[in-house]
C-alpha positions as CSV (number, residue, x, y, z in Angstrom):
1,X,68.9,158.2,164.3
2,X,72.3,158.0,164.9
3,X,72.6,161.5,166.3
4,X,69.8,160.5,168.5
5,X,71.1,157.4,169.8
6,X,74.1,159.2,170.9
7,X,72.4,161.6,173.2
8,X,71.0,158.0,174.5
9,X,74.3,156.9,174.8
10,X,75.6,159.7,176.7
11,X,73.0,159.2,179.5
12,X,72.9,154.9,179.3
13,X,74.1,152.1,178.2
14,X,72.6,151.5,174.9
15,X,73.1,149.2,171.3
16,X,71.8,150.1,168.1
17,X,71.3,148.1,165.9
18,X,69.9,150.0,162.0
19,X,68.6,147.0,159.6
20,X,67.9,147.2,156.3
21,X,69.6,148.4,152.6
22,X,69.3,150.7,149.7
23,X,68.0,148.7,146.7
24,X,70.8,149.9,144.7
25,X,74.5,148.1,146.0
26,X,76.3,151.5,145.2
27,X,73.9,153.5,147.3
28,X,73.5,151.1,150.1
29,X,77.5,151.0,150.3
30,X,77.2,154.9,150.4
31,X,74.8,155.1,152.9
32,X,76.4,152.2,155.4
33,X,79.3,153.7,155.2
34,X,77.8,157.3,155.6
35,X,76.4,155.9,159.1
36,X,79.7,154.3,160.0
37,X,81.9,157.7,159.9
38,X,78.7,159.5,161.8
39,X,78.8,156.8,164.4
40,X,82.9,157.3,164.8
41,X,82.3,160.6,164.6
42,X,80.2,161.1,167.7
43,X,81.8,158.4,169.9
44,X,79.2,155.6,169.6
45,X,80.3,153.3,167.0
46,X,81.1,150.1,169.2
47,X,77.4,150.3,170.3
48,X,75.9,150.5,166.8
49,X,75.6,147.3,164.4
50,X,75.0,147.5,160.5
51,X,74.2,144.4,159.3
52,X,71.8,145.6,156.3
53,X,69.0,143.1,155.0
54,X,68.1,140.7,157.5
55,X,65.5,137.9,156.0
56,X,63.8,138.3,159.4
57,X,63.7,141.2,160.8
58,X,60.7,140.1,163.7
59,X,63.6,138.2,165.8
60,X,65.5,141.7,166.2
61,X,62.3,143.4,166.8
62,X,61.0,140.6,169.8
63,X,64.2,141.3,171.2
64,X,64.4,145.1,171.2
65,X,63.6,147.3,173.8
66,X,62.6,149.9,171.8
67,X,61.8,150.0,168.0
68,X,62.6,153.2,166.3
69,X,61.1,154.8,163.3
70,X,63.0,158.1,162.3
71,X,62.0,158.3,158.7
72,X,61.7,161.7,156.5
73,X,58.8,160.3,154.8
74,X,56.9,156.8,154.8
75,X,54.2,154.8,153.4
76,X,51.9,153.3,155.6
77,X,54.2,152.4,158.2
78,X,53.9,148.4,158.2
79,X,57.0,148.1,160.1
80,X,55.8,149.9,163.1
81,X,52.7,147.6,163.0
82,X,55.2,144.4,163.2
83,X,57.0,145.7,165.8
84,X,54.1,146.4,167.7
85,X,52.7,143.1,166.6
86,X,56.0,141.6,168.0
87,X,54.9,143.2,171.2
88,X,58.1,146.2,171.2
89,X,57.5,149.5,171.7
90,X,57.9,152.3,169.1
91,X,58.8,155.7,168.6
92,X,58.4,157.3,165.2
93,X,59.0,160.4,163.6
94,X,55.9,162.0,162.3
95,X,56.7,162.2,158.7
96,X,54.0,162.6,156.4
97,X,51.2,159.5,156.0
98,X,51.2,156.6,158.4
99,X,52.9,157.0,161.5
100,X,50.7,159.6,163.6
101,X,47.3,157.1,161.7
102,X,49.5,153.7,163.5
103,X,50.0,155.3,166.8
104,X,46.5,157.3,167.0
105,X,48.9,160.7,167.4
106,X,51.1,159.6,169.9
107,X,48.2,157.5,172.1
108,X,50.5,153.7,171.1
109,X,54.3,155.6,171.3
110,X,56.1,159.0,170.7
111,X,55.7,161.4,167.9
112,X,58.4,163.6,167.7
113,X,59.1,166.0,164.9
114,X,61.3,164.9,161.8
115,X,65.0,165.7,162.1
116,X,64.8,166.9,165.9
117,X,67.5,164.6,167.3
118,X,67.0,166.0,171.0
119,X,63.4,165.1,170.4
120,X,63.8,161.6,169.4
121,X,66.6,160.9,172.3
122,X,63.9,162.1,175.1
123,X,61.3,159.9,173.7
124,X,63.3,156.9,173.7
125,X,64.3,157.1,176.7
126,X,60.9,158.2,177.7
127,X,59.7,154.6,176.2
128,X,62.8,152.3,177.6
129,X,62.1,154.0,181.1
130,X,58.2,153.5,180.6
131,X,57.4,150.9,177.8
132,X,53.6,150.6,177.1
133,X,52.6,146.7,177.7
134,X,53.3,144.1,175.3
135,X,49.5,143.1,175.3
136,X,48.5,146.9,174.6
137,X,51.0,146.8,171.6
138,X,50.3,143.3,169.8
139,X,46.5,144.6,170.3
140,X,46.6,147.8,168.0
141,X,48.9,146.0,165.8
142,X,46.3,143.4,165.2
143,X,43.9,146.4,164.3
144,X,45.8,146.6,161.0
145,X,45.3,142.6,159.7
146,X,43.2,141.2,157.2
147,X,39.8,141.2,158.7
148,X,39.4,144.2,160.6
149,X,40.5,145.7,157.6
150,X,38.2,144.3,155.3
151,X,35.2,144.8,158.2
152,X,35.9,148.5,158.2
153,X,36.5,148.8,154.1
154,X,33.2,146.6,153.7
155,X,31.6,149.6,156.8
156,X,32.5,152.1,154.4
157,X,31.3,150.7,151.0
158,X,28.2,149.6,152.7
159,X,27.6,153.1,154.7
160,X,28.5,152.0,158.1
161,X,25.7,148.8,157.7
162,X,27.3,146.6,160.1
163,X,24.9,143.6,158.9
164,X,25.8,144.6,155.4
165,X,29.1,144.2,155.4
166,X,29.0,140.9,157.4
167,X,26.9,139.7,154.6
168,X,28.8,140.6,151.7
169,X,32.0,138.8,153.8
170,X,30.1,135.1,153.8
């Protein structure tokens, strides 16, 4: 990410800001620091802030211009869904398992390979030089709550029975 964000950097005025911590305090230190020396090292460190665990995250995220996923591997993503859900638009690396699902391969934000620096830069300044809407955004996020889940789970139990599954809800 870093790497990317100064190939941003070289081309526009830019902050990054990274949230978030290693559940071990000896690793997390490692890692923060780790980020720090890269940031000095390519010229970008008074644009990039490191303040770890944030209880809320969303206000960052309603603020951004850009939200950046540039995981090796992930989950299921959720944290591209509350970006989108707080109306920012994303660019993830497509690691294995949830990001290309989240972003219907690229249709809701940029895919770009994992590790491929040049890659990430282009799309994010592909995204803060065309950003999808906010309403587009908070509309595929809302995809991923409770009861569109639970409709399509109760589709699939029930074999697609639309009047099934509408039953077995009430």
């Amino acid at each position: 990410m870093i790497r990317a964000f100064a190939r941003v950097r070289a081309r526009r005025a830019a902050r990054l800001v990274i949230l978030g911590e290693a559940k071990n305090a000896a690793k997390s230190a490692e890692r923060l620091a780790g980020l720090r020396a890269l940031a000095e090292q390519l010229d970008v460190a008074k644009d990039v802030e490191l303040p770890g665990f944030v209880a809320n995250p969303f206000r960052y995220m309603a603020r951004a211009a850009v939200f950046v996923l540039s995981s090796r591997y992930e989950g299921l993503g959720n944290v591209l869904i509350e970006a989108m859900a707080c109306g920012c638009p994303v660019v993830s690396t497509d690691c294995p398992v949830g990001p290309a699902e989240i972003l219907e391969r690229g249709h809701y934000g940029p895919l770009v390979s994992v590790g491929d620096d040049a890659a990430l830069a282009d799309a994010i300044l592909h995204t803060l030089d065309a950003p999808l809407r906010a309403e587009v955004l908070r509309a595929r996020a809302a995809a991923f709550s409770v009861e569109p889940a639970v409709d399509r789970y109760l589709s699939v139990l029930f074999e697609g029975n639309a009047a099934a599954a509408a039953r077995a809800r009430s």
